[in-house]
C-alpha positions in Angstrom: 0.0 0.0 0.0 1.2 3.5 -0.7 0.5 6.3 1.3 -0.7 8.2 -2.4 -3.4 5.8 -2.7 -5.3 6.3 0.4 -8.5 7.8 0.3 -10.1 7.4 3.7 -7.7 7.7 6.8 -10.3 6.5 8.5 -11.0 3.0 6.5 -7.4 1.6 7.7 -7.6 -1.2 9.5 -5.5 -0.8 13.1 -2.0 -2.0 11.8 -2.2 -0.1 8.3 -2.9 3.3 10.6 -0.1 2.3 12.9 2.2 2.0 9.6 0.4 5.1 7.7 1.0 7.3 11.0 5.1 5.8 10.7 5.4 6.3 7.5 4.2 10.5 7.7 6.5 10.6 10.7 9.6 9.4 8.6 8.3 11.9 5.8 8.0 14.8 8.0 11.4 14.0 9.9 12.7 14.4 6.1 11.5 17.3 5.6 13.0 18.5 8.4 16.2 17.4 8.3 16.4 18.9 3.9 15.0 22.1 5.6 18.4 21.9 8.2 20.6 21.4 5.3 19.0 24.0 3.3 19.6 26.6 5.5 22.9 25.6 6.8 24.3 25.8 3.2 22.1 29.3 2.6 23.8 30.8 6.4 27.3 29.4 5.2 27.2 31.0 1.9 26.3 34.2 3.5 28.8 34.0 5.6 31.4 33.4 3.1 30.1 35.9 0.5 30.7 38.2 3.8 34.8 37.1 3.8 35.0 37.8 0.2 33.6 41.1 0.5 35.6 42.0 3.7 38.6 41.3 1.6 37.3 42.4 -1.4 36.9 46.1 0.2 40.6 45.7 2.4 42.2 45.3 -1.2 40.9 48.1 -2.2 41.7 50.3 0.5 45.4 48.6 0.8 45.7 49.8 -2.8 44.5 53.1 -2.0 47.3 53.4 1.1 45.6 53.4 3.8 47.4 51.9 6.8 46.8 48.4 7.9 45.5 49.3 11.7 42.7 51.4 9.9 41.9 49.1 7.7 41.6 46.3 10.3 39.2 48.6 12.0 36.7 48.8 9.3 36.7 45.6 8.0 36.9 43.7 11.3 39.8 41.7 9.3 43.0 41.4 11.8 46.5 43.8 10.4 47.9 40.0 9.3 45.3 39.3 7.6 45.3 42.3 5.7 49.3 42.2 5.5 48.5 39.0 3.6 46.9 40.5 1.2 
């Protein structure tokens, strides 16, 4: 039996509700853990599209001479870091 070819909840006999009931748990648990995933992977991209930007702006302001100690105060980068670059 498959849960797409149930018409009446109700018409299940005792063990088929026991295994419906089971098998929308395991679906919903599912759904769950993709959601999880999903926005792990969305919060981690932020977070790295923030680095690149961070860096993106420290270049430029390297480039335009401005010391590394200022720089590190705008960008929240440490003056390494920025030395690095």
């Amino acid at each position: 039996m498959k849960i797409e070819d149930i018409k009446d909840i109700s018409a299940l006999s005792k063990e088929d509700r026991i295994r419906y009931d089971e098998s929308i748990k395991v679906y919903r648990d599912r759904l769950v853990v993709m959601e999880y995933a999903r926005q792990k992977g969305f919060e981690e991209g932020r977070e790295e599209g923030r680095k690149k930007e961070r860096i993106k702006n420290a270049c430029g302001m390297k480039a335009a001479g401005l010391p590394a100690e200022l720089i590190a105060q705008v960008t929240g980068m440490t003056p390494e870091e920025i030395n690095s670059l």
